[in-house]
C-alpha atoms as an extended CHARMM CRD file, in Angstrom:
* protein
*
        90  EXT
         1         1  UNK       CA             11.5280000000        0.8850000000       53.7690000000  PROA      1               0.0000000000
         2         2  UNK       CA              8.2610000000       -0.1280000000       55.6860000000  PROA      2               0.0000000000
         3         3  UNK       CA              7.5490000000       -0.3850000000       59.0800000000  PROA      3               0.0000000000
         4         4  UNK       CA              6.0180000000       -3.5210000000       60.8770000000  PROA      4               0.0000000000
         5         5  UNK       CA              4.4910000000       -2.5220000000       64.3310000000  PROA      5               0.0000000000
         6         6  UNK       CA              4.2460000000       -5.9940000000       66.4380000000  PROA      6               0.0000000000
         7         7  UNK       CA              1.9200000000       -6.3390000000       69.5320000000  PROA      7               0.0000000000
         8         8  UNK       CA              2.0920000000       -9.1550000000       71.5650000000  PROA      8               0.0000000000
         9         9  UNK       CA              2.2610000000      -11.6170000000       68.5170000000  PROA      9               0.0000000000
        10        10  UNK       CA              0.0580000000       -9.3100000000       66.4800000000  PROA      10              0.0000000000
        11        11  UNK       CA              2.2200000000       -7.7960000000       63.1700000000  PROA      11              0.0000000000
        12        12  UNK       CA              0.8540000000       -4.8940000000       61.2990000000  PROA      12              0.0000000000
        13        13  UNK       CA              2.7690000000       -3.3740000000       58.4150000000  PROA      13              0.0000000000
        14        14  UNK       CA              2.0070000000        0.2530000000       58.6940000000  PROA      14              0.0000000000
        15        15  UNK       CA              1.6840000000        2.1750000000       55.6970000000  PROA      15              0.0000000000
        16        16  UNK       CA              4.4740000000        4.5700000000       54.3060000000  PROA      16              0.0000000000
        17        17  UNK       CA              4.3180000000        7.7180000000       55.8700000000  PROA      17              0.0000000000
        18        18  UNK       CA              3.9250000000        6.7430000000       59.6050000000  PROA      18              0.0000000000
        19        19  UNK       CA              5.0670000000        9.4230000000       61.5340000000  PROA      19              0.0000000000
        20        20  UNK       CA              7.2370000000        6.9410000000       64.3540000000  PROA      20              0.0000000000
        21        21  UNK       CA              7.6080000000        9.4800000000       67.0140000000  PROA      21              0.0000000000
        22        22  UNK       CA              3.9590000000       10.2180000000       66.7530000000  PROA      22              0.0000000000
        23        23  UNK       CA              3.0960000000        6.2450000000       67.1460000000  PROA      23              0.0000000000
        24        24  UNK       CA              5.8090000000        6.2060000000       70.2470000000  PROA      24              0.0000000000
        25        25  UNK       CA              4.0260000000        8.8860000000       71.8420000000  PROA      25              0.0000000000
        26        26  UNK       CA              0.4070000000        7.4880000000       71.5940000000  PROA      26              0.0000000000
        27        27  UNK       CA              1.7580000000        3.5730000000       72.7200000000  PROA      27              0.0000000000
        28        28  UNK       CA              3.6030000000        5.0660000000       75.6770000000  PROA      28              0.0000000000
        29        29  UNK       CA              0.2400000000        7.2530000000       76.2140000000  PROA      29              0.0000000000
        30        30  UNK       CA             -2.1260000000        3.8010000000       76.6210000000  PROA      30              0.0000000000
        31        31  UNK       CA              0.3480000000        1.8500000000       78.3040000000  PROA      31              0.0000000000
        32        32  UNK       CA              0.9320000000        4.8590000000       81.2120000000  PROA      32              0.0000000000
        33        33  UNK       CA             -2.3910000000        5.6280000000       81.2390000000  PROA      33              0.0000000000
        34        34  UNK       CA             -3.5050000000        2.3100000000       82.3100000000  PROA      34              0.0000000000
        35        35  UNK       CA             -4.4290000000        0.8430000000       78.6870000000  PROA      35              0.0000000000
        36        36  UNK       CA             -6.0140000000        2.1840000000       75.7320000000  PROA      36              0.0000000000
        37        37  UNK       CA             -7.4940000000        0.7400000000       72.0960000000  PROA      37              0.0000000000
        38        38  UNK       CA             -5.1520000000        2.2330000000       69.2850000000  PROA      38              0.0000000000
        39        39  UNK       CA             -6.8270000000        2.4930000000       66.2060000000  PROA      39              0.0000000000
        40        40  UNK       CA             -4.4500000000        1.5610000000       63.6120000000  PROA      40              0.0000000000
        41        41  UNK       CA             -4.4310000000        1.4020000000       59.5940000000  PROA      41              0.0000000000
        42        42  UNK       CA             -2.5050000000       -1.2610000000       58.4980000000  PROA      42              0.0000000000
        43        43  UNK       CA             -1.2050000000       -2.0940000000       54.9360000000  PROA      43              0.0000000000
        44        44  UNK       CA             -2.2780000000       -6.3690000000       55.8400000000  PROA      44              0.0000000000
        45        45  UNK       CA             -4.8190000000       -6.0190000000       58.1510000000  PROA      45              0.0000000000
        46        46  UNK       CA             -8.3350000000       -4.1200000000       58.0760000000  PROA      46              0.0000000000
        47        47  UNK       CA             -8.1750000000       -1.1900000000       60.1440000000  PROA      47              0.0000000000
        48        48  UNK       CA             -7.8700000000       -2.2620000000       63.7980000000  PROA      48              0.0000000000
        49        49  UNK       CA             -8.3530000000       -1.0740000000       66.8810000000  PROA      49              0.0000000000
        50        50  UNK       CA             -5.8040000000       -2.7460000000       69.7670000000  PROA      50              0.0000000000
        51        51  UNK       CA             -5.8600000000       -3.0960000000       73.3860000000  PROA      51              0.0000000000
        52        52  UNK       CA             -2.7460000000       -1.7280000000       74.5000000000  PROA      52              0.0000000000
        53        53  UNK       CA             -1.5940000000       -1.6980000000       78.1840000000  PROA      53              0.0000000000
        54        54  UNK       CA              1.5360000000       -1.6290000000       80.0460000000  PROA      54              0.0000000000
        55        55  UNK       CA              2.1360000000       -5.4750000000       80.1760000000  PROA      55              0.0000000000
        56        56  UNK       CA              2.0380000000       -5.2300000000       75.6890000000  PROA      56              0.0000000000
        57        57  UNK       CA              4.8550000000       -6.4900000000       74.2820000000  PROA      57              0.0000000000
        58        58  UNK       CA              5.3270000000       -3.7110000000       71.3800000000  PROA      58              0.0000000000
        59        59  UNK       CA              8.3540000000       -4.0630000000       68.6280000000  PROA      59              0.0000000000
        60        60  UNK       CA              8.6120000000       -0.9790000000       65.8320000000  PROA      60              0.0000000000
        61        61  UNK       CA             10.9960000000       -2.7950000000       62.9310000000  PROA      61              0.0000000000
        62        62  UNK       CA             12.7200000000       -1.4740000000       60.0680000000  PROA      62              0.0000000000
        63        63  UNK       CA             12.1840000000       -3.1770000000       57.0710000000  PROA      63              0.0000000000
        64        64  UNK       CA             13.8590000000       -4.0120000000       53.4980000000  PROA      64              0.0000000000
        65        65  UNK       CA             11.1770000000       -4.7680000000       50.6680000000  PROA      65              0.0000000000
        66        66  UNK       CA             12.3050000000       -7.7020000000       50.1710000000  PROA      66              0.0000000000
        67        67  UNK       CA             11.6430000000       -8.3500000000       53.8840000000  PROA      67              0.0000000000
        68        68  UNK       CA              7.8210000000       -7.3140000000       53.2180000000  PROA      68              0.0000000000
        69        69  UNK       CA              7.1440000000       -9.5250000000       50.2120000000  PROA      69              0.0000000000
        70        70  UNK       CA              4.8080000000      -12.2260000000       50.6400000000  PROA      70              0.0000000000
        71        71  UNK       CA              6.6330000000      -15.8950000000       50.9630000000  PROA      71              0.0000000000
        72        72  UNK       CA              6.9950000000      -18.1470000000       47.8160000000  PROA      72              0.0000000000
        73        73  UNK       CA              5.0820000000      -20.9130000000       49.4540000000  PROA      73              0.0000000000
        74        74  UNK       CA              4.4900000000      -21.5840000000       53.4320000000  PROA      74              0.0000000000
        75        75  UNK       CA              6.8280000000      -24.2380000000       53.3550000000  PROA      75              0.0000000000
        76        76  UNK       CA              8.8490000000      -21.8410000000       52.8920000000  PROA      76              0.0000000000
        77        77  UNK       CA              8.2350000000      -19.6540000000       55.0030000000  PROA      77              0.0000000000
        78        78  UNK       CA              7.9700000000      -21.6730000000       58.2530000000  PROA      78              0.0000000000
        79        79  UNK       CA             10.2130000000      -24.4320000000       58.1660000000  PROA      79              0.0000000000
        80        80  UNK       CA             10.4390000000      -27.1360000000       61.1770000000  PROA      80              0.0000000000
        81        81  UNK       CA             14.4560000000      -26.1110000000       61.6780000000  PROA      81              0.0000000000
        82        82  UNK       CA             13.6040000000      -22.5470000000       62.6390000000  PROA      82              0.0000000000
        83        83  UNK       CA             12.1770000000      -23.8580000000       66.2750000000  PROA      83              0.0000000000
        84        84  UNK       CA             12.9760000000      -25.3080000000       69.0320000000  PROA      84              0.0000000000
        85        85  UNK       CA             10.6040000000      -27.1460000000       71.4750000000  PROA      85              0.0000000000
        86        86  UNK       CA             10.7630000000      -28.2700000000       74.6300000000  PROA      86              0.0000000000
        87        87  UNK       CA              8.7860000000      -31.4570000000       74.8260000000  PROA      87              0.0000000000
        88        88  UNK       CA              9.2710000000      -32.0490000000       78.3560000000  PROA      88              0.0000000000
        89        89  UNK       CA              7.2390000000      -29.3300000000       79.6000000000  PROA      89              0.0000000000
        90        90  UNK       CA              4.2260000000      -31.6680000000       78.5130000000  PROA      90              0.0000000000
């Protein structure tokens, strides 16, 4: 199982091992201390640091492998059906 951490519309698959309750504690720690970088060591990203505050948007998710495996093609893996726009608000 791995775990994908999402901020804002940032997604980091964090590498096996994460401790969750420990990554809990140090979001909730930035975002009620009035922000905070997070450095974090992801398994598709460089290591990153992250601006995290109390108006982040932060998702922990559980994933299968076969969630985590790279897309066959990006056709694929963002097809026009899967969103709905609102053209009007142009």
């Amino acid at each position: 199982m791995q775990l994908q951490l999402t901020i804002d519309a940032d997604r980091y698959l964090l590498p096996a091992g994460t401790r969750v309750s420990q990554l809990k504690k140090r979001l909730l720690n930035a975002a009620r201390g009035g922000g905070g970088f997070l450095r974090l060591i992801s398994a598709n990203h460089p290591t990153a640091e992250v601006m995290v505050t109390e108006h982040s948007r932060v998702r922990i998710e559980y994933l299968d492998d076969e969630e985590t495996a790279a897309p066959k093609s990006s056709v694929e893996a963002c097809s026009i059906d899967e969103f709905e726009m609102d053209l009007d608000i142009w």
